[in-house]
C-alpha positions as CSV (number, residue, x, y, z in Angstrom):
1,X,7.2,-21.8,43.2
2,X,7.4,-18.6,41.3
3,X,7.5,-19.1,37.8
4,X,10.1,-17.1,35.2
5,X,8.2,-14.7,33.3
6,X,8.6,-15.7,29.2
7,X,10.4,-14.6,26.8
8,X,9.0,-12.0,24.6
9,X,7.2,-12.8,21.3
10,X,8.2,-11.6,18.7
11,X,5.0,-10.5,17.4
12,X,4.6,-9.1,20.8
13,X,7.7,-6.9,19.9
14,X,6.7,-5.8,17.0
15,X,3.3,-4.7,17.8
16,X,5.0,-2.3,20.5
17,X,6.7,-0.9,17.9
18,X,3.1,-0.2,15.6
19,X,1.6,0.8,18.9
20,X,2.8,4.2,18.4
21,X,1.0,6.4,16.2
22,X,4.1,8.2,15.5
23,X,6.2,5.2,14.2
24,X,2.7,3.7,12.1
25,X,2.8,7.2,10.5
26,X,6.0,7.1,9.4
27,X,6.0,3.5,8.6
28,X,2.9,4.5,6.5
29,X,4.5,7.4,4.9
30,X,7.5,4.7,3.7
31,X,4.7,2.0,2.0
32,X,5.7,3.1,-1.5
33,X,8.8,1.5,-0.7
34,X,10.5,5.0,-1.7
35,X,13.5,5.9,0.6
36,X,13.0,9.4,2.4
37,X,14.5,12.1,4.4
38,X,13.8,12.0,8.3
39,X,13.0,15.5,7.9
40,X,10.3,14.9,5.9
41,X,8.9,11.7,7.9
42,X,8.9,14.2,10.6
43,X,6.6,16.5,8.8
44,X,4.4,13.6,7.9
45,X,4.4,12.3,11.5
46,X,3.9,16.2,13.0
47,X,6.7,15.8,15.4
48,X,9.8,17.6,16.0
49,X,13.0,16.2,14.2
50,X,14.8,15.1,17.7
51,X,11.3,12.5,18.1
52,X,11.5,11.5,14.4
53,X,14.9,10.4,14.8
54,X,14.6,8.0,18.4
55,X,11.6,6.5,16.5
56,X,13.3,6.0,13.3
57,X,16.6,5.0,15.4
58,X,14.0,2.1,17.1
59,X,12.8,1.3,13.8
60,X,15.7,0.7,12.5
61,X,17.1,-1.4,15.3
62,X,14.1,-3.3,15.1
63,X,14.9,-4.6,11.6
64,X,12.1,-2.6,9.7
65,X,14.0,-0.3,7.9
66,X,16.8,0.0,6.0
67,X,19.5,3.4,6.5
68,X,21.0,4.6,3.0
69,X,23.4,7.1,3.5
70,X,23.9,9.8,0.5
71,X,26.6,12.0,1.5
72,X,26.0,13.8,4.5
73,X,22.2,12.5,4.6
74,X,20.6,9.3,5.6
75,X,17.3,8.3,4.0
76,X,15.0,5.5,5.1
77,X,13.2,2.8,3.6
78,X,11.3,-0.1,4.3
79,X,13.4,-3.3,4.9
80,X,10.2,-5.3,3.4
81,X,7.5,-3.0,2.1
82,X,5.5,-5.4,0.6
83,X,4.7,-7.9,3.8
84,X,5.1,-4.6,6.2
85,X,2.6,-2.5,3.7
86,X,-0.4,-5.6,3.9
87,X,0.3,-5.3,7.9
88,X,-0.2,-2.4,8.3
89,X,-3.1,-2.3,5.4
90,X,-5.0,-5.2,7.7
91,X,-4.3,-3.4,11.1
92,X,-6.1,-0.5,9.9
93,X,-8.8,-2.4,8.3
94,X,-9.5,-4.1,11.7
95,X,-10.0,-0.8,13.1
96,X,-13.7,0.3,13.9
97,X,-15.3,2.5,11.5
98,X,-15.2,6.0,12.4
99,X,-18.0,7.7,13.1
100,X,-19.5,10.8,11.8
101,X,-16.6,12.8,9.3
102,X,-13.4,11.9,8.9
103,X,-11.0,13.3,11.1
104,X,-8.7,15.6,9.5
105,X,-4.9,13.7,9.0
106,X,-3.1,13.8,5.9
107,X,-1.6,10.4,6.7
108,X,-4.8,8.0,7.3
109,X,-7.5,9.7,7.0
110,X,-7.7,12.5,3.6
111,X,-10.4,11.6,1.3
112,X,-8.1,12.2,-1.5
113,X,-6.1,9.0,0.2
114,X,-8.9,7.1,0.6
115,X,-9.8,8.0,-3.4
116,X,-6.5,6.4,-4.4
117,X,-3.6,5.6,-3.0
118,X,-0.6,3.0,-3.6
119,X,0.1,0.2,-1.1
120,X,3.3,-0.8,-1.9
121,X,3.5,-1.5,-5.1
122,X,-0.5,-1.9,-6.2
123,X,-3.0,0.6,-6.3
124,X,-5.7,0.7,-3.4
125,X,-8.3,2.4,-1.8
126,X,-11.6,3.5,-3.8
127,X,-9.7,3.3,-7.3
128,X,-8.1,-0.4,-6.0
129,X,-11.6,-1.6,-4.8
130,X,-12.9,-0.7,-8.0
131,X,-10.8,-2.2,-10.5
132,X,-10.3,-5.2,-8.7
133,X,-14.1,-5.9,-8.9
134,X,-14.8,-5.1,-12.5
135,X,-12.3,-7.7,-13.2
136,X,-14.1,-9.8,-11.0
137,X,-17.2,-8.7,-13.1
138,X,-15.9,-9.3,-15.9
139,X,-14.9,-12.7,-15.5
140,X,-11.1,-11.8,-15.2
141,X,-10.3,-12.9,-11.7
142,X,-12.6,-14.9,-9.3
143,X,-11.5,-14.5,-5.5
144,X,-10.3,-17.9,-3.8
145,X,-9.6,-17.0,-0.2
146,X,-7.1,-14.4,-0.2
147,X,-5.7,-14.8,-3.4
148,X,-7.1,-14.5,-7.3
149,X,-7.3,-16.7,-9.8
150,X,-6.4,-15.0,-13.5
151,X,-8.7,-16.6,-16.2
152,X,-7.4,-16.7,-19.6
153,X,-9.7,-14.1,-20.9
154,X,-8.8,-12.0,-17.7
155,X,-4.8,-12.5,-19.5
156,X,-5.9,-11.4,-23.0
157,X,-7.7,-8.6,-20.9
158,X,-4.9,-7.3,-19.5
159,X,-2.1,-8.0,-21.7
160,X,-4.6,-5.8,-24.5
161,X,-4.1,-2.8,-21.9
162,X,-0.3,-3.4,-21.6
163,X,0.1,-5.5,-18.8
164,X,2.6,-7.8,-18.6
165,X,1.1,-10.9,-17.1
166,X,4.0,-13.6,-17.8
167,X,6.5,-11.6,-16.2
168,X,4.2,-11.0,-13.2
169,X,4.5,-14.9,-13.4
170,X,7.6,-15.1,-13.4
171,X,8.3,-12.9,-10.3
172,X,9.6,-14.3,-7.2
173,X,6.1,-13.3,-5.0
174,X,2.7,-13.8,-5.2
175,X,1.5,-13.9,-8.3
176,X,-2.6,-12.7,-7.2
177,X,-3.1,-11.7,-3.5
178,X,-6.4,-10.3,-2.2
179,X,-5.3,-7.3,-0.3
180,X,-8.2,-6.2,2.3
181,X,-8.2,-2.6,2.0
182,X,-8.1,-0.4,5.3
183,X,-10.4,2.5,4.1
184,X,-13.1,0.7,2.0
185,X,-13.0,-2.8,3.9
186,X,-12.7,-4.8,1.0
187,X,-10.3,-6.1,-1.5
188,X,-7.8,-4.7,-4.0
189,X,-5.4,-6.5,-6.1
190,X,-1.9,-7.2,-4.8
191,X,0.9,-9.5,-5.8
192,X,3.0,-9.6,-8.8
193,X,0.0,-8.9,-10.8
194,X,-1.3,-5.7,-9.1
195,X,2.0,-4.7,-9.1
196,X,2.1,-5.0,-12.8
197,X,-1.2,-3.4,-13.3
198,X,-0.1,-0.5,-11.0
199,X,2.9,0.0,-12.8
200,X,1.3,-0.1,-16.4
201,X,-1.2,2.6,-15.1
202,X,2.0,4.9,-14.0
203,X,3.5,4.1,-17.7
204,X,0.8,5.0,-19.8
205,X,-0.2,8.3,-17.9
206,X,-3.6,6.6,-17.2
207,X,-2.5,7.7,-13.2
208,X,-0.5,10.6,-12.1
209,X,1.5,10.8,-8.2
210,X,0.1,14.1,-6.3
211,X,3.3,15.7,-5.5
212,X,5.6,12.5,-3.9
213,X,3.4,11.1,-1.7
214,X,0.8,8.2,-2.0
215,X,-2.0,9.7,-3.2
216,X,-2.8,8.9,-6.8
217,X,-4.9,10.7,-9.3
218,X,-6.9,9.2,-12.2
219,X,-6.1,11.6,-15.1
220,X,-9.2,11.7,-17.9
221,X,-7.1,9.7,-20.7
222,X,-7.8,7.0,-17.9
223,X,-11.2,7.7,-17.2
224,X,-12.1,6.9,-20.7
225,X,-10.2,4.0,-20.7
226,X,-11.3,2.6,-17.3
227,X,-14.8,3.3,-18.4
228,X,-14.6,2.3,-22.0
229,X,-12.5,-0.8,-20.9
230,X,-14.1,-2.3,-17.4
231,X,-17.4,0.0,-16.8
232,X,-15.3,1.5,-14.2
233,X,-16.1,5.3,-13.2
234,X,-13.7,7.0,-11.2
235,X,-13.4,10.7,-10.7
């Protein structure tokens, strides 16, 4: 007897979709949770507008974007950049190490990305890796699993550089999340709490955005304080 083929999984689905290196670009270029232009994912993806827009019309009927019109325009965002962002974050970290230099792409593999960068809403990649483990260091968080555990010197820590810990509390996500980072294989802080860190680092000037994309640049008010504050030395 032949047997009916099964349904579909869902997961199955939406690896299709990340199959693509067109669509993970583009998906990629969104992880700030910023809306933007197809015109400009297009750019980002280096394909013609007519591709950008079957992918992003996919995408979209997929249920992992959102469409905002403005006018005559229609800009795109993430429908849940913070789950979608850690996805995509681990799928790259699973990848095997490439060998010999980095190829050149502006999207996954530019040294200034892997330097700094913003996953969703935390900061990641060298600059991520490297605050997360002075505070580690430093008796602020210890790791448990895939999530952080704040101490109460690690509050006073961070509420003394700005950071808002009870309202990171209060938010309706994780509070510490161990994010495994795709370019330096190992953790960043994520959550409520990176995000709060991330943001506080924005606010005081301590990091700057290179142009609008990901890429993040320490500026040298937050050298000294990274280095003067958590041994941290970032360039």
């Amino acid at each position: 007897m032949t047997r009916s083929p099964l349904p579909d999984a869902p997961v199955a689905r939406t690896a299709s979709l990340l199959a693509v290196p067109a669509r993970a670009t583009i998906l990629l270029a969104l992880a700030d949770g910023r809306a933007r232009p197809a015109t400009e994912l297009a750019r980002a993806a280096r394909i013609s507008a007519a591709t950008a827009s079957e992918h992003l019309s996919r995408l979209s009927r997929a249920g992992l974007l959102l469409v905002e019109r403005e006018g005559r325009h229609r800009y795109f965002r993430l429908r849940d950049p913070e789950h979608l962002t850690g996805l995509l974050e681990a799928l790259a970290a699973l990848a095997p190490a490439p060998r010999g230099p980095a190829p050149h792409d502006e999207v996954f593999a530019s040294s200034a990305l892997r330097r700094g960068r913003t996953c969703y809403r935390h900061l990641a990649g060298v600059l991520g890796v490297a605050l997360a483990d002075a505070m580690v260091r430093e008796g602020w968080l210890s790791l448990d699993g895939r999530f952080y555990d704040l101490s109460d010197s690690g509050a006073r820590g961070l509420e003394s550089l700005g950071v808002d810990v009870e309202m990171a509390r209060r938010a309706r996500r994780t509070f510490a999340r161990a994010c495994l980072d795709w370019s330096e294989r190992r953790y960043h802080l994520a959550g409520a709490l990176g995000g709060a860190l991330c943001d506080r680092m924005f606010e005081a000037g301590w990091v700057e955005r290179n142009g609008d994309s990901r890429i993040t640049r320490v500026t040298p008010s937050g050298r000294r304080v990274l280095r003067q504050r958590l041994g941290v030395e970032v360039w």
